[in-house]
mmCIF file as Biopython writes it, N, C-alpha, C and O atoms, coordinates in Angstrom:
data_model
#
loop_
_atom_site.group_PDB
_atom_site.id
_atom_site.type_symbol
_atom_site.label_atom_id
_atom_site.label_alt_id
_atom_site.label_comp_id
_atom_site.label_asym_id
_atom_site.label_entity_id
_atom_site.label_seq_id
_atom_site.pdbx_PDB_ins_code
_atom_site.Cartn_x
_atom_site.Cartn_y
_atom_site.Cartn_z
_atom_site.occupancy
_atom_site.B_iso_or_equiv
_atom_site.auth_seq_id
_atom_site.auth_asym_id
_atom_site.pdbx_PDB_model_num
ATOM 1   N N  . UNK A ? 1  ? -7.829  -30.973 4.211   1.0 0.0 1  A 1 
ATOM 2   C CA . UNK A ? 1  ? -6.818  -30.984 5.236   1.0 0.0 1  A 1 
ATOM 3   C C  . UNK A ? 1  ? -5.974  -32.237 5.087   1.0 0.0 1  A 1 
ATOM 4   O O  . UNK A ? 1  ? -6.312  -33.047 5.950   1.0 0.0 1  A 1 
ATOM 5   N N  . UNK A ? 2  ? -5.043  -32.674 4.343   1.0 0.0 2  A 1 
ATOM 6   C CA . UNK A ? 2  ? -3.914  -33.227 4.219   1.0 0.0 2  A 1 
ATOM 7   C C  . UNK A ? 2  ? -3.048  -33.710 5.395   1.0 0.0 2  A 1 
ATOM 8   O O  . UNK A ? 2  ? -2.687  -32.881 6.230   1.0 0.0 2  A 1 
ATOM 9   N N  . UNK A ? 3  ? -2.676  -35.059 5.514   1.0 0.0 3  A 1 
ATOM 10  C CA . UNK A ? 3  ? -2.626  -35.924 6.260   1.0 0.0 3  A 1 
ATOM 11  C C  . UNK A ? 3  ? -1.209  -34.961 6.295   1.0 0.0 3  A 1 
ATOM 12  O O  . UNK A ? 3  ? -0.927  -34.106 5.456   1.0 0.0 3  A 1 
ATOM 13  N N  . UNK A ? 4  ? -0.214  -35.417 7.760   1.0 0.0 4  A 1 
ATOM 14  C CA . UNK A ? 4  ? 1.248   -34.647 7.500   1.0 0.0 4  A 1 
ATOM 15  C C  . UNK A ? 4  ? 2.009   -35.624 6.408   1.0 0.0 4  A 1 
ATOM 16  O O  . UNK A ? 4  ? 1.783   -36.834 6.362   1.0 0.0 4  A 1 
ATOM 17  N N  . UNK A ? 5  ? 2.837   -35.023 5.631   1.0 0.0 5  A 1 
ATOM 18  C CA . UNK A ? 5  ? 3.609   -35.715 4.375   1.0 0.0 5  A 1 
ATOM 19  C C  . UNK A ? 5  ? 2.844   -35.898 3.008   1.0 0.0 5  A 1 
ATOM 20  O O  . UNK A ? 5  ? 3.466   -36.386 2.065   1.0 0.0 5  A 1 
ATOM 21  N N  . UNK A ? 6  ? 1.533   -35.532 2.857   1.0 0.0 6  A 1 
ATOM 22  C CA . UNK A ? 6  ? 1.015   -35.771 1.627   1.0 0.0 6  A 1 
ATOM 23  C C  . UNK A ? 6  ? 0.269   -34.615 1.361   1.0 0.0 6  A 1 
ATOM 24  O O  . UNK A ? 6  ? -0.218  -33.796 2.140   1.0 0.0 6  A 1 
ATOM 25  N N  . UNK A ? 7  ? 0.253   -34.695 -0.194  1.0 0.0 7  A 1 
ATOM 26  C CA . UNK A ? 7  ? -0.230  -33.151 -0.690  1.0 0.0 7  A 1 
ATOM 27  C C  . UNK A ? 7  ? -1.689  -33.326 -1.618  1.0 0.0 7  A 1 
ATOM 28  O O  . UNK A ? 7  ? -1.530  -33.888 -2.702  1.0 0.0 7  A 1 
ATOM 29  N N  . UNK A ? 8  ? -2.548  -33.056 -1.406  1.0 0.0 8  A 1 
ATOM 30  C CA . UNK A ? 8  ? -3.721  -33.194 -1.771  1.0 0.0 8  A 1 
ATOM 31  C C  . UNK A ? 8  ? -4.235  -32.025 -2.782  1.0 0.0 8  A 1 
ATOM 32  O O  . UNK A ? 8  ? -4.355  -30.987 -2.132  1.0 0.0 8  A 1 
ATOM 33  N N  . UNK A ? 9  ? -4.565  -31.847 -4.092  1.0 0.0 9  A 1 
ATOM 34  C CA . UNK A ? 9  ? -5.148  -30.832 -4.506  1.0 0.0 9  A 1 
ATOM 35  C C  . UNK A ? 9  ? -6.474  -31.089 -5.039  1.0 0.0 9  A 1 
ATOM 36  O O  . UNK A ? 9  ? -6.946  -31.122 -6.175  1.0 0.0 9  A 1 
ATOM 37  N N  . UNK A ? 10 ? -6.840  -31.227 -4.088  1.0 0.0 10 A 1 
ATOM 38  C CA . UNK A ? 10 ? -8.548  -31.366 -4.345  1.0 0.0 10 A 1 
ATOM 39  C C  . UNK A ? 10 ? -9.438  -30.228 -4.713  1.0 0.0 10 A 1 
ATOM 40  O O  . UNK A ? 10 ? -10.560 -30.559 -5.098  1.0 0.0 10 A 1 
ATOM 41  N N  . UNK A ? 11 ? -9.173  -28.983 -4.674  1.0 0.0 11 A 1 
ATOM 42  C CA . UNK A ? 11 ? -9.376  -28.162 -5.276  1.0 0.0 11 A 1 
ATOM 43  C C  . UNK A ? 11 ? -9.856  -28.471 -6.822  1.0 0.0 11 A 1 
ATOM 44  O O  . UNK A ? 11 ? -11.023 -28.524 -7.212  1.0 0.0 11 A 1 
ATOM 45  N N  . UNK A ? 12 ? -8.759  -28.647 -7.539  1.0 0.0 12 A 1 
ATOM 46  C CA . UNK A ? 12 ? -8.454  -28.958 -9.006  1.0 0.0 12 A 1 
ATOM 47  C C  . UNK A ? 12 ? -9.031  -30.318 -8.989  1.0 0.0 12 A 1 
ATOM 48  O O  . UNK A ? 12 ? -9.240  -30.629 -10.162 1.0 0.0 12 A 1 
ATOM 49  N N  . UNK A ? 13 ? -9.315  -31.084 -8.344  1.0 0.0 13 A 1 
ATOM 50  C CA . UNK A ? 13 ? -10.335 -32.578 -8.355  1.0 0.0 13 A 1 
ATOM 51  C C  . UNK A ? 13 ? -11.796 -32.181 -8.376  1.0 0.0 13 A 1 
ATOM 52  O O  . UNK A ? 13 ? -12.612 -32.988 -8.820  1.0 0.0 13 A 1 
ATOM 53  N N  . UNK A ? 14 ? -12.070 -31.349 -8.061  1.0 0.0 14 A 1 
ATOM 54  C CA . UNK A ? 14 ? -13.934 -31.282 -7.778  1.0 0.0 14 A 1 
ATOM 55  C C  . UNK A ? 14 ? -14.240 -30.261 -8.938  1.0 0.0 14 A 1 
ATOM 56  O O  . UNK A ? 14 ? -13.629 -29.381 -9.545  1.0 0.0 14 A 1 
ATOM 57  N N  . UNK A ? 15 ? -15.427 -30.795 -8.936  1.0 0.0 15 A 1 
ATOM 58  C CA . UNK A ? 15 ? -15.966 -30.060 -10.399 1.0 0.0 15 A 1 
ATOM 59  C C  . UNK A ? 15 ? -15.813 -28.723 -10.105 1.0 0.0 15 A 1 
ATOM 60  O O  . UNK A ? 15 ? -15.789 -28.246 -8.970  1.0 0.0 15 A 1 
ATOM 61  N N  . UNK A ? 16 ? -15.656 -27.808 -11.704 1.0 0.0 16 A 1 
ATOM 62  C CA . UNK A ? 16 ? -15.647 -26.117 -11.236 1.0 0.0 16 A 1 
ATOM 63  C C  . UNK A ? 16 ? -17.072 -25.316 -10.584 1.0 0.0 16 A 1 
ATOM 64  O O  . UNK A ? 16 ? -17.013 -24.188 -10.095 1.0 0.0 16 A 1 
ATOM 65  N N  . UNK A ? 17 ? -18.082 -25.962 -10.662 1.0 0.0 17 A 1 
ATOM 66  C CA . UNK A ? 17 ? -19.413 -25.582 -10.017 1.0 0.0 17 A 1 
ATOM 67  C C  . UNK A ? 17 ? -19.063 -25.528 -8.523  1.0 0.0 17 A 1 
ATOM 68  O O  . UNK A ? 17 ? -18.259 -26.361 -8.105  1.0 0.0 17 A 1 
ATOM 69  N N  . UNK A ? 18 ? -19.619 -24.575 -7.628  1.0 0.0 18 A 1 
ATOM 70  C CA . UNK A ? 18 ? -19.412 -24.796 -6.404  1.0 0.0 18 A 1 
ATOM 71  C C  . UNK A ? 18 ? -20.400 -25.515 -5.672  1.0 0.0 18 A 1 
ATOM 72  O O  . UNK A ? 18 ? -20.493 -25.462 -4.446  1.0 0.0 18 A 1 
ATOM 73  N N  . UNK A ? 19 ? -21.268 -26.304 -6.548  1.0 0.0 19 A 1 
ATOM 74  C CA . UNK A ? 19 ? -22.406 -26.908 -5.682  1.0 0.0 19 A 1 
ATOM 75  C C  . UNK A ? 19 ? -22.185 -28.327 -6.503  1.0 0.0 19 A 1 
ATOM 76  O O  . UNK A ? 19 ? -22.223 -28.501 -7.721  1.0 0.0 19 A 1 
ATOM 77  N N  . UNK A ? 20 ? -21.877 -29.540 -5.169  1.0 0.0 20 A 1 
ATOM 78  C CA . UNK A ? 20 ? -21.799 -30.958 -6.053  1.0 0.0 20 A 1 
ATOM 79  C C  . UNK A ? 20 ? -22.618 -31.990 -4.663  1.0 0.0 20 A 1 
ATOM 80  O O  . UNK A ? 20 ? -22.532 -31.595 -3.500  1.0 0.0 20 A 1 
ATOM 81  N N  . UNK A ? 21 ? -23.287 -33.152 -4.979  1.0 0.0 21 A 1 
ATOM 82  C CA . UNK A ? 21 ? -24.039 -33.945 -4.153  1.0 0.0 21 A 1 
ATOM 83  C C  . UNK A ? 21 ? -22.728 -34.669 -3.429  1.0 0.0 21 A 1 
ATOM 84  O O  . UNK A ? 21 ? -21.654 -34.982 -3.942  1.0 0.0 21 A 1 
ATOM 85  N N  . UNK A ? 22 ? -23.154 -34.816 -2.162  1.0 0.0 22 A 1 
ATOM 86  C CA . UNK A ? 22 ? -22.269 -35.265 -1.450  1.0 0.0 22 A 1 
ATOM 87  C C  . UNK A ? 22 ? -21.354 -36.584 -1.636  1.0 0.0 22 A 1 
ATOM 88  O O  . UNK A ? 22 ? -20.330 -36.796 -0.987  1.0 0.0 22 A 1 
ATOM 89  N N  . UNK A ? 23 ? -21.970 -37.565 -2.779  1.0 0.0 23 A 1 
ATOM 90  C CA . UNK A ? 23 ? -21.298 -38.635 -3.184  1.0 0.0 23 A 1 
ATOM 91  C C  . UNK A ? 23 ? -20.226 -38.280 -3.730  1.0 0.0 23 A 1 
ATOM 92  O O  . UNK A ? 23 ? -19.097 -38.658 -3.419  1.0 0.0 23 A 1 
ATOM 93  N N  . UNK A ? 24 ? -20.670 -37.171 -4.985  1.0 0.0 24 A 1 
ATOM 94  C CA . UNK A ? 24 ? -19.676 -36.371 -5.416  1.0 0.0 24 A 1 
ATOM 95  C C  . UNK A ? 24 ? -18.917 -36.080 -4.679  1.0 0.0 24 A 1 
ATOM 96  O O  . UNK A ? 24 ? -17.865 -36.689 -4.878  1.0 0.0 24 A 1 
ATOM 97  N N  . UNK A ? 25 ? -18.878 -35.339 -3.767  1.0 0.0 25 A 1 
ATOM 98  C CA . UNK A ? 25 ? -17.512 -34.669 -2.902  1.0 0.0 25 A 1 
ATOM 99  C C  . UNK A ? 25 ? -16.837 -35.760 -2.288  1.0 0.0 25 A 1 
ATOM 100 O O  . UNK A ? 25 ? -15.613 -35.882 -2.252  1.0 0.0 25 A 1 
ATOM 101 N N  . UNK A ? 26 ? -17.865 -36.737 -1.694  1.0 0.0 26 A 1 
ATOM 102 C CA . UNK A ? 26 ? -16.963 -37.698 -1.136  1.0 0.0 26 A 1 
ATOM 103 C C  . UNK A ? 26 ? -15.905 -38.698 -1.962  1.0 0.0 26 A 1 
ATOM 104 O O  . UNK A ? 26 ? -14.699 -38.859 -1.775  1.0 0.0 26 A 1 
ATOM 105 N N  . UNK A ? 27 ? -16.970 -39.428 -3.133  1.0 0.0 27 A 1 
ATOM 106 C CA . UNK A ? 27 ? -16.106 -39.568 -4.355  1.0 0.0 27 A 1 
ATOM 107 C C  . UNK A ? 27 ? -14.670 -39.182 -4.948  1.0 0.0 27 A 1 
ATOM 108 O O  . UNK A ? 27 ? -13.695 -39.926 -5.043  1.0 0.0 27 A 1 
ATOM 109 N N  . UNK A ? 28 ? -14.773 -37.886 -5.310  1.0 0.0 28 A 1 
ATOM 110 C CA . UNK A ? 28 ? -13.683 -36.978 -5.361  1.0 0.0 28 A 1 
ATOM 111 C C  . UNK A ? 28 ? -12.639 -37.155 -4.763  1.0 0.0 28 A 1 
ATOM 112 O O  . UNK A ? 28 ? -11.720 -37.727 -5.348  1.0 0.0 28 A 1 
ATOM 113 N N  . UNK A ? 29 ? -12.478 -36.689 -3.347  1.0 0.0 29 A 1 
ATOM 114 C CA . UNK A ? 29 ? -11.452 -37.043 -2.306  1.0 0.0 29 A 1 
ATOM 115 C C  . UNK A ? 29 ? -11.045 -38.153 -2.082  1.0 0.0 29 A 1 
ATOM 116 O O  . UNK A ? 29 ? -9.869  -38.287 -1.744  1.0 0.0 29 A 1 
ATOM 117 N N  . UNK A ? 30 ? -12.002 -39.416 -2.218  1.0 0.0 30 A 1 
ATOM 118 C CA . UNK A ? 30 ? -11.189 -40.675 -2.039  1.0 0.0 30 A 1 
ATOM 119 C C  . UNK A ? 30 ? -10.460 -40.741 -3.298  1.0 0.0 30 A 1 
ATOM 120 O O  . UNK A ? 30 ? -9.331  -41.207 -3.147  1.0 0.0 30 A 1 
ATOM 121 N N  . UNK A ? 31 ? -10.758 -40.417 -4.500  1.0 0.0 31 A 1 
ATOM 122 C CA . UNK A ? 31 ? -9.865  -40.832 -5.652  1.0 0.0 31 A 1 
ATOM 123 C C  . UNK A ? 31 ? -8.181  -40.612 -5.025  1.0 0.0 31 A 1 
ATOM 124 O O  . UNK A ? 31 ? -7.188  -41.297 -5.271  1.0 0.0 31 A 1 
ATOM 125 N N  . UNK A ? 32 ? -8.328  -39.300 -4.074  1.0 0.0 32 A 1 
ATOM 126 C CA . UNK A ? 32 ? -6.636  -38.647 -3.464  1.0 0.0 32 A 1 
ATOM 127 C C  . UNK A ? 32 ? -6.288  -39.708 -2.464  1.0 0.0 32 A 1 
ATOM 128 O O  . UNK A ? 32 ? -5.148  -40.036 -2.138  1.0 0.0 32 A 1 
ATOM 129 N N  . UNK A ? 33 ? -7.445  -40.213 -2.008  1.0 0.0 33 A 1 
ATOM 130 C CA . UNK A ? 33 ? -6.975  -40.870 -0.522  1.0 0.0 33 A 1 
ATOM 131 C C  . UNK A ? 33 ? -7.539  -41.572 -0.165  1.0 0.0 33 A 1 
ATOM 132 O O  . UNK A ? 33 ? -8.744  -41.390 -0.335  1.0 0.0 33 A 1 
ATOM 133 N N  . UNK A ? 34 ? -7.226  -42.525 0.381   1.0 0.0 34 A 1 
ATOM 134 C CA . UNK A ? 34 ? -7.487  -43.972 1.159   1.0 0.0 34 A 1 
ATOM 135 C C  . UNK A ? 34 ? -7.989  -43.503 2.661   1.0 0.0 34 A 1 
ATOM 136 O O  . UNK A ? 34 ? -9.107  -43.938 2.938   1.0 0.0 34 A 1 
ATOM 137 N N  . UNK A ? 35 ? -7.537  -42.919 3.398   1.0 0.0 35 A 1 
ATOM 138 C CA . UNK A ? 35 ? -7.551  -42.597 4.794   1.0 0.0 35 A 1 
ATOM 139 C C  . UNK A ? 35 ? -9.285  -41.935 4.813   1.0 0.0 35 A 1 
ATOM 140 O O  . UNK A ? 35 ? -9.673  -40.955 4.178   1.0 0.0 35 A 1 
ATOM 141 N N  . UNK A ? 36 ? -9.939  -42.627 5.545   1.0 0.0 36 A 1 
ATOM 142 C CA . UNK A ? 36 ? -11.538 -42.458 6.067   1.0 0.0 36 A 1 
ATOM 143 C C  . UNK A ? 36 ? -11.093 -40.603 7.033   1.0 0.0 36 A 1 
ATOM 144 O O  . UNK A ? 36 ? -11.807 -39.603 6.961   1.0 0.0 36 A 1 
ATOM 145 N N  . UNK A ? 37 ? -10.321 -40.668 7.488   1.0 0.0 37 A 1 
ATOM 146 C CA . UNK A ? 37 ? -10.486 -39.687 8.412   1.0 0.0 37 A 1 
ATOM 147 C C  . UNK A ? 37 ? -9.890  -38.532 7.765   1.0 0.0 37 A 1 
ATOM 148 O O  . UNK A ? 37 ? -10.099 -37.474 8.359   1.0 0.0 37 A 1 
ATOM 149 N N  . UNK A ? 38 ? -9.232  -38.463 6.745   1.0 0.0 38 A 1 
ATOM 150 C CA . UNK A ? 38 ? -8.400  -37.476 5.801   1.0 0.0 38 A 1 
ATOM 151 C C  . UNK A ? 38 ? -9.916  -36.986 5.111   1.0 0.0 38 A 1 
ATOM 152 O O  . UNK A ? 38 ? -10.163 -35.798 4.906   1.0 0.0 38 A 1 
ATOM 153 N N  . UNK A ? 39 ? -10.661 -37.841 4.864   1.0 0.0 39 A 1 
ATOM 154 C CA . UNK A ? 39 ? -11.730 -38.302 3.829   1.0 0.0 39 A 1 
ATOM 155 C C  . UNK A ? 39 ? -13.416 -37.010 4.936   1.0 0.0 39 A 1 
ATOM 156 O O  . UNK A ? 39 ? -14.269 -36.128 4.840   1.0 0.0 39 A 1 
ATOM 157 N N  . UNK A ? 40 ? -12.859 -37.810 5.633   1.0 0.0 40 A 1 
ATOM 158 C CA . UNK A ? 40 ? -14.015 -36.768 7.077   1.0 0.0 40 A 1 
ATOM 159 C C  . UNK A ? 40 ? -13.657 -35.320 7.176   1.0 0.0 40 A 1 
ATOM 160 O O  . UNK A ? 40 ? -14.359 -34.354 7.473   1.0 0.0 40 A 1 
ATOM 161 N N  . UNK A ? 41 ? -12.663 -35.387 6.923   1.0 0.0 41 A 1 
ATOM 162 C CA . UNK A ? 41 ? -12.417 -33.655 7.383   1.0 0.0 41 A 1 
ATOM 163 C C  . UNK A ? 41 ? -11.680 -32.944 6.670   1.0 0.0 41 A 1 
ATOM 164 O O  . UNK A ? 41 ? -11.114 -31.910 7.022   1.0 0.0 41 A 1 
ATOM 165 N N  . UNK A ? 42 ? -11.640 -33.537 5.468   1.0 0.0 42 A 1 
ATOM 166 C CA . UNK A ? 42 ? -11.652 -32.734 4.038   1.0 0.0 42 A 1 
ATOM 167 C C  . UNK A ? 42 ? -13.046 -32.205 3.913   1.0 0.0 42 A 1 
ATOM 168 O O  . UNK A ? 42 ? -13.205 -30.985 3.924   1.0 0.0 42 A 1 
ATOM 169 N N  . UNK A ? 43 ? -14.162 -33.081 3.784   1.0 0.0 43 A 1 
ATOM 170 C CA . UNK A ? 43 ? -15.604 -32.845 3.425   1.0 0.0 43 A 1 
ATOM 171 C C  . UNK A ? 43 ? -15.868 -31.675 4.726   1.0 0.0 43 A 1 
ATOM 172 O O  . UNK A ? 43 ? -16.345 -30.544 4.626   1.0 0.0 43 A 1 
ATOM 173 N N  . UNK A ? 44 ? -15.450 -32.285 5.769   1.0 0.0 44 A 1 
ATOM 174 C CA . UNK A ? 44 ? -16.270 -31.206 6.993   1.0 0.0 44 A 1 
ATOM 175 C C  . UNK A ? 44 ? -15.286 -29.739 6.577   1.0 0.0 44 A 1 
ATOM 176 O O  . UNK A ? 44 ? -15.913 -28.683 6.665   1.0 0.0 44 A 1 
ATOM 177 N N  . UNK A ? 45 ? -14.262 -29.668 6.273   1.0 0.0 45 A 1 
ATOM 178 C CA . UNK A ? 45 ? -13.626 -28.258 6.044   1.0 0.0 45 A 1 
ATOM 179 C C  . UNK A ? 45 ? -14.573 -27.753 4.256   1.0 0.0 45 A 1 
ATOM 180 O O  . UNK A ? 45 ? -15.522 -26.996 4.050   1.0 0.0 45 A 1 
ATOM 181 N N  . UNK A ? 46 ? -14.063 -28.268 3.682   1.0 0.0 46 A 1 
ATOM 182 C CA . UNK A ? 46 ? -14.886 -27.359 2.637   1.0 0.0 46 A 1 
ATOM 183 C C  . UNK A ? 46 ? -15.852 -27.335 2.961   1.0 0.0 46 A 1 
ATOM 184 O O  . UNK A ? 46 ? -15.950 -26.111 3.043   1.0 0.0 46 A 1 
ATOM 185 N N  . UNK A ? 47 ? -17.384 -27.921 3.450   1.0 0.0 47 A 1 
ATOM 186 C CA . UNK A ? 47 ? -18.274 -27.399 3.738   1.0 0.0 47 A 1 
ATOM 187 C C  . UNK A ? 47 ? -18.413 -26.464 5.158   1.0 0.0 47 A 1 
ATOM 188 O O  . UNK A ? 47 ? -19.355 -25.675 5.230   1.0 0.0 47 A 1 
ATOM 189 N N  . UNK A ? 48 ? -17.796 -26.536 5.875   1.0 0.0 48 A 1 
ATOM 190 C CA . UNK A ? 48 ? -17.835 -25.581 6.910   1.0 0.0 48 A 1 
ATOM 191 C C  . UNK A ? 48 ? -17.307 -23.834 6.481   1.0 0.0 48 A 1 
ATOM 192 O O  . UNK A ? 48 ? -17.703 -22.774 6.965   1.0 0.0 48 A 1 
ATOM 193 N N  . UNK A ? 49 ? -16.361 -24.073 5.480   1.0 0.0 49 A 1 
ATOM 194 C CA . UNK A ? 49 ? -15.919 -23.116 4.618   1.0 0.0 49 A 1 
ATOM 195 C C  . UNK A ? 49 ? -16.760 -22.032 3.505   1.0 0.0 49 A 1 
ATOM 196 O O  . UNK A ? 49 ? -16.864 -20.857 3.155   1.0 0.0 49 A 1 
ATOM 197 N N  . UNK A ? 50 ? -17.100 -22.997 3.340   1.0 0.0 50 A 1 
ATOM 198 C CA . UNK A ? 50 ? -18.331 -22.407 2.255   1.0 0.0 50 A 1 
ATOM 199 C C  . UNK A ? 50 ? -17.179 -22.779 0.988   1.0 0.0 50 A 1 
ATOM 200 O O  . UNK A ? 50 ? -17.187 -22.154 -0.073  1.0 0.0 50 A 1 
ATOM 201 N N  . UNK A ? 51 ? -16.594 -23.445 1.164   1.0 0.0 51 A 1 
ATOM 202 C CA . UNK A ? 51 ? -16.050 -23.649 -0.504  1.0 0.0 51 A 1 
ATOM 203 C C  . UNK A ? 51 ? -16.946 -24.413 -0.956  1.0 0.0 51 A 1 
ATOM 204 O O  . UNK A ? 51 ? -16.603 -24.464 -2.137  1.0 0.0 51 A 1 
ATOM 205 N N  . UNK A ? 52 ? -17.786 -25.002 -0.875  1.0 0.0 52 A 1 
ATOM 206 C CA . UNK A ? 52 ? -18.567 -26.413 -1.384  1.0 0.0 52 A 1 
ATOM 207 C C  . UNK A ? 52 ? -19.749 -26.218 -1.141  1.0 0.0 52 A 1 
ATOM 208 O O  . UNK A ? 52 ? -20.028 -25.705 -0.058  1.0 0.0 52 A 1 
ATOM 209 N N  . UNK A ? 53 ? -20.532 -26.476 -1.832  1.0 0.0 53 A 1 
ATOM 210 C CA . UNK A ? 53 ? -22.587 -26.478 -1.063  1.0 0.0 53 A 1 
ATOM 211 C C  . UNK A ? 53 ? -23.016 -27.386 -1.575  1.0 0.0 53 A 1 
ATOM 212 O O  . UNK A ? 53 ? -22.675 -27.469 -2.755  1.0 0.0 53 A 1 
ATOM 213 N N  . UNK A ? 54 ? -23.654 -28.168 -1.218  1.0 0.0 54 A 1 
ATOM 214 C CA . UNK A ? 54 ? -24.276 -29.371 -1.545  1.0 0.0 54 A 1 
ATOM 215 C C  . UNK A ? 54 ? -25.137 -28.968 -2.144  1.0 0.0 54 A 1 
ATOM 216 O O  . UNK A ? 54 ? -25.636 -27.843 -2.122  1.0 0.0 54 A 1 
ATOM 217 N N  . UNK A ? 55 ? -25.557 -30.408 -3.111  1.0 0.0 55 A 1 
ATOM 218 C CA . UNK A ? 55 ? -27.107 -30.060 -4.001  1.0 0.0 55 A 1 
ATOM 219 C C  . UNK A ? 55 ? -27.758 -31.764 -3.909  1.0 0.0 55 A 1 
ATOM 220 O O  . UNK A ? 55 ? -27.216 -32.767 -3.445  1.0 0.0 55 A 1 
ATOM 221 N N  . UNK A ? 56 ? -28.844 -31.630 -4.419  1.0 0.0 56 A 1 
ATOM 222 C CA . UNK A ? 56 ? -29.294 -32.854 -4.093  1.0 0.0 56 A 1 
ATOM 223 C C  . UNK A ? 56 ? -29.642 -33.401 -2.765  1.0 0.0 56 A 1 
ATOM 224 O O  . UNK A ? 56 ? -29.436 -32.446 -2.016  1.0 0.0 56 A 1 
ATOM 225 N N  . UNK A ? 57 ? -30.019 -34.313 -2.102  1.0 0.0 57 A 1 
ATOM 226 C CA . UNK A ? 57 ? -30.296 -35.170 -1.312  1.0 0.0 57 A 1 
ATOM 227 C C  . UNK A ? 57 ? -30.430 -34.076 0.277   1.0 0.0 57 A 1 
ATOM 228 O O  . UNK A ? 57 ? -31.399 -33.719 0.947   1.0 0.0 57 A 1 
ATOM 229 N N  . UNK A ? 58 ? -29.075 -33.852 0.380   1.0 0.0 58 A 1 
ATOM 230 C CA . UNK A ? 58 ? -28.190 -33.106 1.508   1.0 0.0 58 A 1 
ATOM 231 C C  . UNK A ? 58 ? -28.021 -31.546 1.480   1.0 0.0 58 A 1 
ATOM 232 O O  . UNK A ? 58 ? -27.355 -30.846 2.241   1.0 0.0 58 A 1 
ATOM 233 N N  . UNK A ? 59 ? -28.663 -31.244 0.590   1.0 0.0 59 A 1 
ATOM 234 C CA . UNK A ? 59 ? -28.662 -29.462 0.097   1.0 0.0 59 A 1 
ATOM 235 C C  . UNK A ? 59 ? -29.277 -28.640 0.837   1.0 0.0 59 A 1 
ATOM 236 O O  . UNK A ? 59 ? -29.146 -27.431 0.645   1.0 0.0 59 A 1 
ATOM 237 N N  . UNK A ? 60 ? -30.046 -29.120 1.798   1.0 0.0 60 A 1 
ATOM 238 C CA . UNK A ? 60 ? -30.258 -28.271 3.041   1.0 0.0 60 A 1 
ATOM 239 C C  . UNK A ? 60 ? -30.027 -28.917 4.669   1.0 0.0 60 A 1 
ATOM 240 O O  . UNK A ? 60 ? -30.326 -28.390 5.741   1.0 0.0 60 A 1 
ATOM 241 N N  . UNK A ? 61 ? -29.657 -29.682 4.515   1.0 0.0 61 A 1 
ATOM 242 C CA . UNK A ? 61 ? -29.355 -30.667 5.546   1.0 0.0 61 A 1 
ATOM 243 C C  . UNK A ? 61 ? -27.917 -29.777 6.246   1.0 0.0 61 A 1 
ATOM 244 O O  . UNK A ? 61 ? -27.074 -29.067 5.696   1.0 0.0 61 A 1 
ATOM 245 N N  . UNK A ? 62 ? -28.095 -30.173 7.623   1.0 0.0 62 A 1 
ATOM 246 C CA . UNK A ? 62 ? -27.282 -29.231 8.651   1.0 0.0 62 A 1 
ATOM 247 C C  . UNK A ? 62 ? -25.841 -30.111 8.739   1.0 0.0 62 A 1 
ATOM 248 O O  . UNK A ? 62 ? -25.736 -30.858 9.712   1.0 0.0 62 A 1 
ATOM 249 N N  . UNK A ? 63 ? -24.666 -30.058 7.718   1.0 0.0 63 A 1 
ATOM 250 C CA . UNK A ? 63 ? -23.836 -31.078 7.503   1.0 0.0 63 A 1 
ATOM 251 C C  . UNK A ? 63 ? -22.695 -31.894 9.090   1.0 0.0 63 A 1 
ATOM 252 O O  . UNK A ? 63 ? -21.836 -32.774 9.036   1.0 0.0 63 A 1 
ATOM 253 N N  . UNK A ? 64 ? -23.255 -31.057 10.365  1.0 0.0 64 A 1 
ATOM 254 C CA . UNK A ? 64 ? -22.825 -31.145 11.578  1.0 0.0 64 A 1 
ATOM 255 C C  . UNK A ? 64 ? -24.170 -32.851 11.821  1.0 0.0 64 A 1 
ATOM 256 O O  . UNK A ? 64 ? -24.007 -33.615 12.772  1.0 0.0 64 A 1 
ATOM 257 N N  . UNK A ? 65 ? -25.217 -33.049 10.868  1.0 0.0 65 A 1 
ATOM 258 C CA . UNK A ? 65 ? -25.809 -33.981 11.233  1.0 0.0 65 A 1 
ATOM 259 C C  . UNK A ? 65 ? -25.321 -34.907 10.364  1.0 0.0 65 A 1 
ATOM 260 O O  . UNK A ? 65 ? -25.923 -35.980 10.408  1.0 0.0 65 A 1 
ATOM 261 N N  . UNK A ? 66 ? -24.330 -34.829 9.506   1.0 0.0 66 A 1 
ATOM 262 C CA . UNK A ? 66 ? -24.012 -36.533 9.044   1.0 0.0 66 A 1 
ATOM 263 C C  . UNK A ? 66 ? -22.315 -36.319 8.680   1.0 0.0 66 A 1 
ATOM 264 O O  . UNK A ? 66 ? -21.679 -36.720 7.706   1.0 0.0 66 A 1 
ATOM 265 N N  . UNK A ? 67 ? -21.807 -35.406 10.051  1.0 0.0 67 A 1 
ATOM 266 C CA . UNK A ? 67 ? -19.881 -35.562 9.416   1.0 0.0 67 A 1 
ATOM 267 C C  . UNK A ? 67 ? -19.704 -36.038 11.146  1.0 0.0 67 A 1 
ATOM 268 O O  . UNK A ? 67 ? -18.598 -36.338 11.594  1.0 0.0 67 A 1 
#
């Protein structure tokens, strides 16, 4: 979810696997962006989406307990 005025394709940033550890995802998105809260609810939309599933650490973890 893209701040108003800036265009983010994070899509094409995250690996083609649909399952990456959350450093990863978070990783990823900051490379686009500086903004913590651009950064929060990018991660909370693809995973609420099901575009993204975590693996590792957080791979069953209820992601409403750490966004």
């Amino acid at each position: 979810m893209p701040a108003a005025g800036t265009s983010i394709e994070i899509h094409d940033a995250i690996p083609k696997c649909s399952e990456v550890t959350l450093l990863e995802l978070v990783q990823t998105i900051c490379d686009e962006t500086s903004d913590d809260h651009e950064v929060v609810a990018t991660v909370r939309h693809l995973l609420s989406s099901g575009q993204v599933r975590l693996c590792g650490n957080f791979r069953y973890a209820d992601p409403s307990t750490f966004l």
